[in-house]
ROVEXKOL-814155 format. One record per atom (N, C-alpha, C, CB): residue in three letters; x negated, y, z. Coordinates in steps of 0.2 Angstrom, whole numbers, plus 5000, padded with zeros to 4 digits. Atoms other than C-alpha are relative to their C-alpha. Glycine has a CB too. Example, Ala and Ser with C-alpha at 12.3 -4.5 7.8 and 13.67 -1.06 7.14 Angstrom:
2
ala499649945000
ala493849785039
ala499650065000
ala500550005006
ser500449944999
ser493249955036
ser500450055003
ser499850024993
***
This chain:
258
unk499649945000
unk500050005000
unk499650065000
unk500550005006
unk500549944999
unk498650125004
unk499650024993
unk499449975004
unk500449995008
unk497750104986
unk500750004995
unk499349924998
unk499250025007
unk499650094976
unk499850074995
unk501450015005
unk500149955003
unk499350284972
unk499549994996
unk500050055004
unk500550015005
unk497750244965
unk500049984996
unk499649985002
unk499950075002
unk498050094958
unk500750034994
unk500349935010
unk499549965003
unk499550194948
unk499650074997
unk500650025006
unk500349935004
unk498450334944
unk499649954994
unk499350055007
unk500550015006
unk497150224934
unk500449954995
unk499249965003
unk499650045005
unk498750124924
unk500250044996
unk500549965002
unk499849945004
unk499350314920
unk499150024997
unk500450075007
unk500749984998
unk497250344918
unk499950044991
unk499449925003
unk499949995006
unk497450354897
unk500650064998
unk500149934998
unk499449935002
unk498950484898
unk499650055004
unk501050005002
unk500149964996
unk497750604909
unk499650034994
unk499849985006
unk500649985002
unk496550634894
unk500650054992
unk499449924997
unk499549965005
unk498050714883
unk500550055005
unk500549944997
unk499849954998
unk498550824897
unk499450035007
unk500749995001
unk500749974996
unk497050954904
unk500450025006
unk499650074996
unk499849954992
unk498151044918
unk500249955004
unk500650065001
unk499650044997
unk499050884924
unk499149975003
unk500649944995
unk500750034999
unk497050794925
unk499750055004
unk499649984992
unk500549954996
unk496450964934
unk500350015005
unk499850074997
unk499550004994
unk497850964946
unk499849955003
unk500849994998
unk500150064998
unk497450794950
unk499349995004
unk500149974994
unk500749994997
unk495650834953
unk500050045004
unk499450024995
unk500049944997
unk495750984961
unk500449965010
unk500650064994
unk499450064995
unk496950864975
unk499649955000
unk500749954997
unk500450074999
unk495850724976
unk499550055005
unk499649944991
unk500649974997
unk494450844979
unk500450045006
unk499750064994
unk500049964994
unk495250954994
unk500349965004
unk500350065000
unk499850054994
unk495850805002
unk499449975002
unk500649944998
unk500850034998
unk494050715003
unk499850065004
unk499549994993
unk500449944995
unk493550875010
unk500349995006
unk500150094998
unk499550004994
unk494750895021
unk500049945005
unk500650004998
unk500450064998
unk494550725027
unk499449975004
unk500049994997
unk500750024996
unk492750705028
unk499950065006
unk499350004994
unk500149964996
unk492650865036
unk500549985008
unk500250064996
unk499750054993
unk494050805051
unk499549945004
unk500849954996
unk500450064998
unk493150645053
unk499450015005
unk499849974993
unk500549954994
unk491550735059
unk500250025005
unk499950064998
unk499549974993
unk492550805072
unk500549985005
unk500450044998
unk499550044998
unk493750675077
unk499749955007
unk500249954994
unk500450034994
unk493350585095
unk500549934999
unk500050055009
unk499650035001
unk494850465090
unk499749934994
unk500550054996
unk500450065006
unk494150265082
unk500550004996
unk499749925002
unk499650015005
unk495650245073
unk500050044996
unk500649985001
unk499949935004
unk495950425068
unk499350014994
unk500150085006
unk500550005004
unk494250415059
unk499949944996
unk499450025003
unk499850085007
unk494450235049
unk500650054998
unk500449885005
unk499449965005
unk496050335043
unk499850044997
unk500450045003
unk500349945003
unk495350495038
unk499349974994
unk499650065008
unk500550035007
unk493850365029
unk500549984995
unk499449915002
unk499550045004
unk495350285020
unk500150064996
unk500649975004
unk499749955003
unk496150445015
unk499350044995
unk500450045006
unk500649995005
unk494250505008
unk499849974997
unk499550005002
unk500350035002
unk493750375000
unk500449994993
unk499849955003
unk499649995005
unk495350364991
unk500250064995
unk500549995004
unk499849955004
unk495450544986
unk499450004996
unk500250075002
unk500649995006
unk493550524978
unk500149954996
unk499450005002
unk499950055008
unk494250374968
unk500650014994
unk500249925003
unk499649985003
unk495750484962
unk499550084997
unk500650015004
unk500649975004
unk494250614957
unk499949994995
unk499649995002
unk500450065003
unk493350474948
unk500649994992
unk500049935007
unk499250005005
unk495050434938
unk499950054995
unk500950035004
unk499949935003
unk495150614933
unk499550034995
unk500050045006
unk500550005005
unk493450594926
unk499849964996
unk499650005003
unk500150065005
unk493750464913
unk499749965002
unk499950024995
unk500250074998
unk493050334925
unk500549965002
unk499450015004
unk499550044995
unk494250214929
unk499949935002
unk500549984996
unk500450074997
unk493250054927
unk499650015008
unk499449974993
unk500449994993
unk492150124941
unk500350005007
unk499750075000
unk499649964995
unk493750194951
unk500249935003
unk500650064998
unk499750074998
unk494350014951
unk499649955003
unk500149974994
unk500850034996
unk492449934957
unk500150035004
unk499350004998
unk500049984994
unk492450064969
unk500649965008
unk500350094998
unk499550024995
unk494250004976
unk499949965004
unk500449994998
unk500250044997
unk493749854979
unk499449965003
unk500249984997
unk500750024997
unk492049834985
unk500450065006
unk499050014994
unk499649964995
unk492849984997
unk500449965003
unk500550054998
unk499550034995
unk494249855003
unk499649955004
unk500749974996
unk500050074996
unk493249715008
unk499450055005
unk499549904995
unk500249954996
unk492049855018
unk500550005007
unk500050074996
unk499549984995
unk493649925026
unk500249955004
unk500650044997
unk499850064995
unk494349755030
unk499649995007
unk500049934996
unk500550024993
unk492649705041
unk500150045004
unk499350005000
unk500149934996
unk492849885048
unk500549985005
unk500250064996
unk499450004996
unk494749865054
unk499849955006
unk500749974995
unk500350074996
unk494149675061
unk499550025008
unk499449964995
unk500449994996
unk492649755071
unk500450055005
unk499450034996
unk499649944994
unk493749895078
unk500549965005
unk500650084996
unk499750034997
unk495149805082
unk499949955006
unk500249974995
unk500150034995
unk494249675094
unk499650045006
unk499749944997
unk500449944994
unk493149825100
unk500750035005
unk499550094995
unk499449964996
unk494849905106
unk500249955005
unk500650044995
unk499750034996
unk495449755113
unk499649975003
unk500549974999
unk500750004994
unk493849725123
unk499850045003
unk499550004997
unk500149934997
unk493949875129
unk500450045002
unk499950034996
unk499249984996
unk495849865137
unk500150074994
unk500050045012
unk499849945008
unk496349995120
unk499750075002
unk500950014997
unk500449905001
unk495050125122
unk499850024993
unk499150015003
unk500249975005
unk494950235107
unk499550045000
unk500550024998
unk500449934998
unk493950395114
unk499349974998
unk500150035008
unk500750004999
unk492350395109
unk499550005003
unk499850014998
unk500349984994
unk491950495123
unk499949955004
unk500250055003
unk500050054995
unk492150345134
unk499849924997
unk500850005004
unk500250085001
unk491650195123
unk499150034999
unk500549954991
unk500949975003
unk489850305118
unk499749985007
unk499850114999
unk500549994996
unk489150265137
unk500349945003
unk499950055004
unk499650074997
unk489950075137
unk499549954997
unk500949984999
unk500550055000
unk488349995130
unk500549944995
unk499849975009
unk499850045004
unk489249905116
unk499849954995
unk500250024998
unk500550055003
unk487749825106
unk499949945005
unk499350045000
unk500250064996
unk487249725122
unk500649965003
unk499650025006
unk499350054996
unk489149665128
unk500349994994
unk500650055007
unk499650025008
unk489849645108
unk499650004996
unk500550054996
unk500750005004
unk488349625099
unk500349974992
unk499349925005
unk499450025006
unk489649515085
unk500450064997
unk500549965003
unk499249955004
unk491049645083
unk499650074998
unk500950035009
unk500649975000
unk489449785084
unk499650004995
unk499849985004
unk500550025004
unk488449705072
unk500550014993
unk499749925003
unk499649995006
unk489949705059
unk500550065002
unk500549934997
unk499949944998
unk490349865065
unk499450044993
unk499950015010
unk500649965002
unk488649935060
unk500049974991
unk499349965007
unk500350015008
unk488549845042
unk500650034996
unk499849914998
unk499349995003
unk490449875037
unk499750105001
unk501049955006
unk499949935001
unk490050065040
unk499650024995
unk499850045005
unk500749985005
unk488250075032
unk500250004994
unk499549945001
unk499850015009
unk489049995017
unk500650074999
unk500549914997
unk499349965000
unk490650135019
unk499550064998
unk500750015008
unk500349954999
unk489250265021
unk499550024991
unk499549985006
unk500550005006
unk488150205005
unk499650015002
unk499950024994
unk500650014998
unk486750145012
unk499749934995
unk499950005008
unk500250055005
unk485550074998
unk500049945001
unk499450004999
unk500250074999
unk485549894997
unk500849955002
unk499450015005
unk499450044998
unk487449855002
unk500550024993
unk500450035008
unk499750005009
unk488749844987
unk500550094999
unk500749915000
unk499549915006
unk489850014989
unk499650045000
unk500850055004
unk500549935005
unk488250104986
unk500049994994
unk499250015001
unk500249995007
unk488050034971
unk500750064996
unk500149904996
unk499349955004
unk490050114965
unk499950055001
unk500849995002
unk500249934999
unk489750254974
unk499550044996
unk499849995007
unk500549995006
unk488050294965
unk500250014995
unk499649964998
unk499650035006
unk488850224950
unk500750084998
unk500549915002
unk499649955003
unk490250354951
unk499550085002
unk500649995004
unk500149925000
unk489350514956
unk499549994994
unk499650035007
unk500350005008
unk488150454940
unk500450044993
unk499749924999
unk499849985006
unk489450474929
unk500450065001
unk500349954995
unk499949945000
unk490050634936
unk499750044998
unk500250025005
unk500549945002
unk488550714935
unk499849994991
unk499149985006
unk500050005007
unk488250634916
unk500650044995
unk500249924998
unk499449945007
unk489950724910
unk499950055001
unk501049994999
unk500349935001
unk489450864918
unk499450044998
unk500050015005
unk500549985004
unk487750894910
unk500249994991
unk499549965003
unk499649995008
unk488750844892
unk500450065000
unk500649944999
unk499749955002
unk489950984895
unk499550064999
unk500550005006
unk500249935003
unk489851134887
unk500650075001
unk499850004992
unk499349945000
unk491451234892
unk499850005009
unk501149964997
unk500049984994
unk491451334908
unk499449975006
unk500650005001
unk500250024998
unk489851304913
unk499949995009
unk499850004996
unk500049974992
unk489951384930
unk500649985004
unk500150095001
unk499150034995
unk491851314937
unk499549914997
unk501450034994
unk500050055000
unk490951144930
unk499449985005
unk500049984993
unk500650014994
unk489451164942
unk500350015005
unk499450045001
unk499749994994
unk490551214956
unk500549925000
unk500550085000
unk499750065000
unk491451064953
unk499749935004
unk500049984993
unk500450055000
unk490050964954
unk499749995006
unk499750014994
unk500249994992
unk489351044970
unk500649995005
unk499750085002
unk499550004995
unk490951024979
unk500349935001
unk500550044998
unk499950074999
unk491150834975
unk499449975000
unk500349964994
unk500650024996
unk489250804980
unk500150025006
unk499350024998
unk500050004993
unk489850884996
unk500549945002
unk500250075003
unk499450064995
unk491450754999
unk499549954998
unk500949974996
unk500450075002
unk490050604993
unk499650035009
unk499450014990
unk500350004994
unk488850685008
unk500450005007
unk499650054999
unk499250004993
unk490550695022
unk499849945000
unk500950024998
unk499950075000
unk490650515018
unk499649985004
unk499949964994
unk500550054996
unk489050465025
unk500150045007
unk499250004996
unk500049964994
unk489050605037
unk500549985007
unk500350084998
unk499850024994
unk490550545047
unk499749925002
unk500950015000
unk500050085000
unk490050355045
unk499750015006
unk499549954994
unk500550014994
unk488350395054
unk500350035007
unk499350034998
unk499749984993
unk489450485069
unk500349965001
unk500450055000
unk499950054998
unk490250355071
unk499849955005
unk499949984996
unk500550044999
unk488950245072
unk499550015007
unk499650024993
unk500549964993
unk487750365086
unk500650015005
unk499650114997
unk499850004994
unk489350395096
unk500349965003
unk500250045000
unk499850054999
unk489850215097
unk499349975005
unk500149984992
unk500650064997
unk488150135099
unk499250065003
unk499849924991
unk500549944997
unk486950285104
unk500050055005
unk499850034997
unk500049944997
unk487650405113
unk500250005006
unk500450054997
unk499850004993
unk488150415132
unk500650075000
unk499350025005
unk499449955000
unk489850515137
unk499850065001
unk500349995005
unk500249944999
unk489950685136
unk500350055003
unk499850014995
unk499549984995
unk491450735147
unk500049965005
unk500650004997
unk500050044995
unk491850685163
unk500649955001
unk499850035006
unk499350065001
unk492950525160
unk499449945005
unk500349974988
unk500350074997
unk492750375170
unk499849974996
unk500649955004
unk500450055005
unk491350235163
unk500649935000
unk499049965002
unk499750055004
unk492250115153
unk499849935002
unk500050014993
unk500250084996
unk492349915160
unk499949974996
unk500349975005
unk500050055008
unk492349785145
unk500249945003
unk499149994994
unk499550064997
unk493849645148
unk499549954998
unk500849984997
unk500250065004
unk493249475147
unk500349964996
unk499849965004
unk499650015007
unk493549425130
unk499649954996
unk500150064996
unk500250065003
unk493049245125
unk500050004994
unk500249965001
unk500149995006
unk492549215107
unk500549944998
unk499249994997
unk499750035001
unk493949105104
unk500149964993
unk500450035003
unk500050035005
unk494148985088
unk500450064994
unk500249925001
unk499649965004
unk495549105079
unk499650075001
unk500850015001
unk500449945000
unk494349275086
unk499649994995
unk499750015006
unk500350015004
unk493049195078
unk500149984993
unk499649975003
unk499750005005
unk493849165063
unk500150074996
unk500649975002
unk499849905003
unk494549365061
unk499150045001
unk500850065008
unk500749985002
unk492649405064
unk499649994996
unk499749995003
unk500650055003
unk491549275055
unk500250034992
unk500249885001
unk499750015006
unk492749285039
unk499850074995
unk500849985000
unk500349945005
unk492449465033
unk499450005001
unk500250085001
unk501049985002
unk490549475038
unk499649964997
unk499550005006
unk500450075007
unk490249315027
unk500250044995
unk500449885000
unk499949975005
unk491149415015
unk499450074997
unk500650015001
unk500349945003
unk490349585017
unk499249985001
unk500250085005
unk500650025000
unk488649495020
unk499849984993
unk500049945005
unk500350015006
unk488749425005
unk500250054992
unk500349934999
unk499849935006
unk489549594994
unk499150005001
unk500750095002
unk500549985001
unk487849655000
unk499549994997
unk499950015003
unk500350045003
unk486749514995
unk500050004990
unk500349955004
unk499950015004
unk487449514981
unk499850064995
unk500549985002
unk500149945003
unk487249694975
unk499250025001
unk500550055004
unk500850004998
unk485449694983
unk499849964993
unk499849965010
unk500350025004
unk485049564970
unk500050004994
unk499949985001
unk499749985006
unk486149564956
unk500450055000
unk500349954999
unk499549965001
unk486949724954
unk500149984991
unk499950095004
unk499550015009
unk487349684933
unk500649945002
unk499349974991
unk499350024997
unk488649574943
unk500650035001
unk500049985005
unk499649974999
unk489649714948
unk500250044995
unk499950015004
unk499849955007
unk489449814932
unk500149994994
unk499650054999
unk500250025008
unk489249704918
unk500449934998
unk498849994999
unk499750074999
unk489949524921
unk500850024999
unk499849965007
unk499349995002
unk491749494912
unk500650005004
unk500049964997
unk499650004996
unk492549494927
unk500450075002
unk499749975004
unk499849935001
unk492549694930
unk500550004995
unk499550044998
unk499749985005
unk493149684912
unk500849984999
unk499650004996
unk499350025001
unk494549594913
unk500550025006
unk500049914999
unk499549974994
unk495149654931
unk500250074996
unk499550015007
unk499849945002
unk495149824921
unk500550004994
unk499450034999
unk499349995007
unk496049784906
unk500749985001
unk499949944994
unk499150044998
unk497449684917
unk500150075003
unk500249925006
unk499649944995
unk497549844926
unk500150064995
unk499450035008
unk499749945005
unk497549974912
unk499949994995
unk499950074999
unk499850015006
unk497749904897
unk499349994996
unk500550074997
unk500749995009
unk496849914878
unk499650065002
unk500550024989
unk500449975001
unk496050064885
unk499650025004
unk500150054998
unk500450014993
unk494850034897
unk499550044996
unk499849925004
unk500849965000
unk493250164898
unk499649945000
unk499950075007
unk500650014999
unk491550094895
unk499749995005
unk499850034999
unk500650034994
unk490850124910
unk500249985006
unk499650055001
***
């Protein structure tokens, strides 16, 4: 349900190139919601409210993407993004309920969560890294992939060259938000010590139970192996017939190139 808009944007993706204002409207919206977003996220002390605010970013830079006659990319993005997000939901989900449902970050930053969840922690830490694009995990490859070919049509253009560089600096900043809230995240999860005076947080005892370890194991074997994957083969993700046929079933005879 989260991606339907998207997912509906890149089947409309071939009627956006026959209308400029409807495709700049569309950019223009994608873009001040990533901002917006990334920018919130930064700022948020809420774990869920920032997995939300990543959702809603990631989403408006793959309606961007769209807008830039990249659809095959927007479509790799989605989904190397969903199996990320899944591990993410997983990692939080048991963190909160390990944690009698602490959200605040002020009060999980000084509860020592590496050494008492070292599991839910550990795919905490890789599911972000990859959300963040950090080399070597697979949604950097899309990510890259897409800001390459923004920057490619933006060095082809020759109309307005000055609103097409402002464009351009303004969707390298939602690309650097992305990483910016990740690693907040990250430091005020597992680095940081409280920084208001809230009572220290106690951590239930919460057995690795055979269905726990199941909702754990299953996305980090997955996002273990996107990484792997992209680390060694990335012309898997961009070149193998599989992309191409996921893209054709999703928008037709006119799938973009790249």
């Amino acid at each position: 349900m989260i991606v339907a808009g998207a997912y509906l944007a890149i089947k409309l993706s071939p009627l956006l190139s026959f209308n400029a204002a409807l495709s700049s409207l569309l950019f223009l919206l994608g873009l001040a919601t990533a901002l917006y977003a990334g920018f919130s996220a930064c700022f948020a002390n809420d774990l869920k409210k920032i997995i939300a605010l990543s959702t809603c970013s990631h989403i408006a830079l793959v309606l961007t993407s769209i807008t830039l006659s990249l659809p095959s990319l927007s479509l790799l993005h989605i989904l190397l993004h969903a199996s990320a997000k899944a591990a993410l939901f997983m990692a939080a989900g048991y963190l909160i309920h390990a944690t009698a449902d602490a959200q605040d970050l002020r009060l999980l930053g000084g509860s020592n969560l590496l050494a008492a969840l070292p599991l839910a922690s550990s795919l905490l830490v890789i599911a972000t890294a990859s959300l963040a694009g950090l080399p070597g995990l697979a949604t950097a490859l899309s990510k890259d992939a897409l800001f390459y070919g923004a920057f490619s049509l933006h060095a082809a253009s020759s109309s307005a060259p000055l609103l097409s560089s402002l464009k351009l600096l303004l969707l390298s900043l939602s690309y650097a938000l992305s990483a910016a809230y990740s690693f907040f995240l990250l430091h005020s999860l597992l680095c940081s010590t409280s920084v208001v005076a809230l009572p220290r947080l106690t951590l239930l005892p919460s057995p690795l139970t055979p269905p726990i370890m199941l909702m754990l194991f299953a996305p980090l074997a997955a996002l273990l192996l996107n990484a792997l994957t992209a680390l060694l083969l990335p012309e898997l993700f961009l070149g193998l017939p599989w992309l191409s046929a996921a893209s054709l079933y999703c928008y037709g005879a006119h799938a973009a190139n790249l």
